[in-house]
C-alpha positions as YAML, in Angstrom:
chain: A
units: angstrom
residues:
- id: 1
  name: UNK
  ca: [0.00, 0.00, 0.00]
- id: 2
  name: UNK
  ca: [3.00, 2.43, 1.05]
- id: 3
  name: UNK
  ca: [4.30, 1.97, -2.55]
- id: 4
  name: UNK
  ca: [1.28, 3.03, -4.32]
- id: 5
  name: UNK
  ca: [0.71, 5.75, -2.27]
- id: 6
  name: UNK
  ca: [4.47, 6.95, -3.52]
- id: 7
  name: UNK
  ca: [4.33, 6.01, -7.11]
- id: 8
  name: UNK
  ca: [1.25, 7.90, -7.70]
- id: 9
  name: UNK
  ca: [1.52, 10.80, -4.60]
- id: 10
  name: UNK
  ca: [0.79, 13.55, -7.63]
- id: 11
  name: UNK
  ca: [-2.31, 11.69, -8.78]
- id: 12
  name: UNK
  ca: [-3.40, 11.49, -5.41]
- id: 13
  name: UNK
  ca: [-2.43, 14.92, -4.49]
- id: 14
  name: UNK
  ca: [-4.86, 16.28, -7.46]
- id: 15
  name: UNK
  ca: [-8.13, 14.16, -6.76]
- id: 16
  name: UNK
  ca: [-8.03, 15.35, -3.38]
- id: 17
  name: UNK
  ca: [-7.57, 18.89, -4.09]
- id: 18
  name: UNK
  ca: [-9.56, 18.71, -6.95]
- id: 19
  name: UNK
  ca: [-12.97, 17.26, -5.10]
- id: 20
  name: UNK
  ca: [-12.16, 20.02, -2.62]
- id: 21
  name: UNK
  ca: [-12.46, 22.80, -5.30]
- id: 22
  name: UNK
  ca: [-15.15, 20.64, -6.85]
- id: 23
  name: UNK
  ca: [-17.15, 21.47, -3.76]
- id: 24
  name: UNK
  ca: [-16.25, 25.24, -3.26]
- id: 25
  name: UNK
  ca: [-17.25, 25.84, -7.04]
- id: 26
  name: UNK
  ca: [-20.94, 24.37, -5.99]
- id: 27
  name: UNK
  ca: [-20.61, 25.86, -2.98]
- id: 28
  name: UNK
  ca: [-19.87, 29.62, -3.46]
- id: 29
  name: UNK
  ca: [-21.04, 29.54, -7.55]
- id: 30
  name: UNK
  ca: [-23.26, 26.57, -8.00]
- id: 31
  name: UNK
  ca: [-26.56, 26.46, -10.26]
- id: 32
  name: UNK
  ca: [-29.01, 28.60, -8.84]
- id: 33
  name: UNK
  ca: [-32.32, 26.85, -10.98]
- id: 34
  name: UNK
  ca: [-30.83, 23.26, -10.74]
- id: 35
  name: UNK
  ca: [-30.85, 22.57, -14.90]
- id: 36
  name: UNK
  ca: [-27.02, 22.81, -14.83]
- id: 37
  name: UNK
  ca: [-25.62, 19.44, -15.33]
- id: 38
  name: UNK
  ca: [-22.69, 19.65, -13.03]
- id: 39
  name: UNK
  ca: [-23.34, 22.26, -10.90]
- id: 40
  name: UNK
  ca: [-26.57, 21.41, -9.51]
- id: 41
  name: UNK
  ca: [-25.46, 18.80, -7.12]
- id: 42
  name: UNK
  ca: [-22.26, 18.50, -4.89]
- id: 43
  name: UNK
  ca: [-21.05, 15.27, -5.63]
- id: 44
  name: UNK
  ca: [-21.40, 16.01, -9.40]
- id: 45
  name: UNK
  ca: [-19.29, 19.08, -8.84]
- id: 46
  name: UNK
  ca: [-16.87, 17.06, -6.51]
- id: 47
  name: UNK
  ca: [-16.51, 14.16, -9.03]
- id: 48
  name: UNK
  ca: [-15.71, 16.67, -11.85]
- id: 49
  name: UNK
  ca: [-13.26, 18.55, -9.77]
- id: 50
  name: UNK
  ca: [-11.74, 15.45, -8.58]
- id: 51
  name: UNK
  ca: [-11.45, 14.03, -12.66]
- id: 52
  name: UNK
  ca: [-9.89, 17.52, -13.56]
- id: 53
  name: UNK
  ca: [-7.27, 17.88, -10.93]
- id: 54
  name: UNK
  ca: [-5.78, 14.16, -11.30]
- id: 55
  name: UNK
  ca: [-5.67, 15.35, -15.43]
- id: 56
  name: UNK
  ca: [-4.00, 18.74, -14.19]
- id: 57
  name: UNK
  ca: [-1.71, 17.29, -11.59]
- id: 58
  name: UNK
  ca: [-0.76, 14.16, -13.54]
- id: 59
  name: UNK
  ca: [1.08, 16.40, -16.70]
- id: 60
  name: UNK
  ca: [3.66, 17.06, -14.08]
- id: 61
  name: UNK
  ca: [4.38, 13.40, -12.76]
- id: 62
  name: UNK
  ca: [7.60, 12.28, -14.10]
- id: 63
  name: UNK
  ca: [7.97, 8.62, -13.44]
- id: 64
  name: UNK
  ca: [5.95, 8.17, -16.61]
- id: 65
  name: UNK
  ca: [8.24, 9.64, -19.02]
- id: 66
  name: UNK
  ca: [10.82, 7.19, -20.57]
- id: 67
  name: UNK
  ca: [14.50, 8.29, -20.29]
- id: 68
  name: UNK
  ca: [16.79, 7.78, -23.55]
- id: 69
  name: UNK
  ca: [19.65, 6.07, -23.43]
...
């Protein structure tokens, strides 16, 4: 388990902070009539945020990237 956690710590990193801005967008911003498709519930807006921060945070991992020889 303590391996995963450090092979993908960046991954990690972004779909927590991601679900936490998730929520504040719903929070603070939200969809005041409830026809907006993401913003009208929280977990919508949390599962979004989390799916865009691991897509942010993961362009900086570096373990993926092959070295030449």
């Amino acid at each position: 388990m303590r391996e995963f956690l450090t092979k993908h710590k960046i991954g990690i990193l972004g779909v927590f902070l991601g679900g936490i801005l998730g929520f504040a967008y719903y929070f603070f911003i939200g969809c005041e009539t409830g026809t907006c498709a993401i913003t009208s519930k929280p977990f919508n807006s949390s599962v979004y945020g989390m799916v865009m921060g691991y897509l942010m945070f993961s362009m900086f991992d570096n373990s993926k990237i092959q070295k030449e020889a």
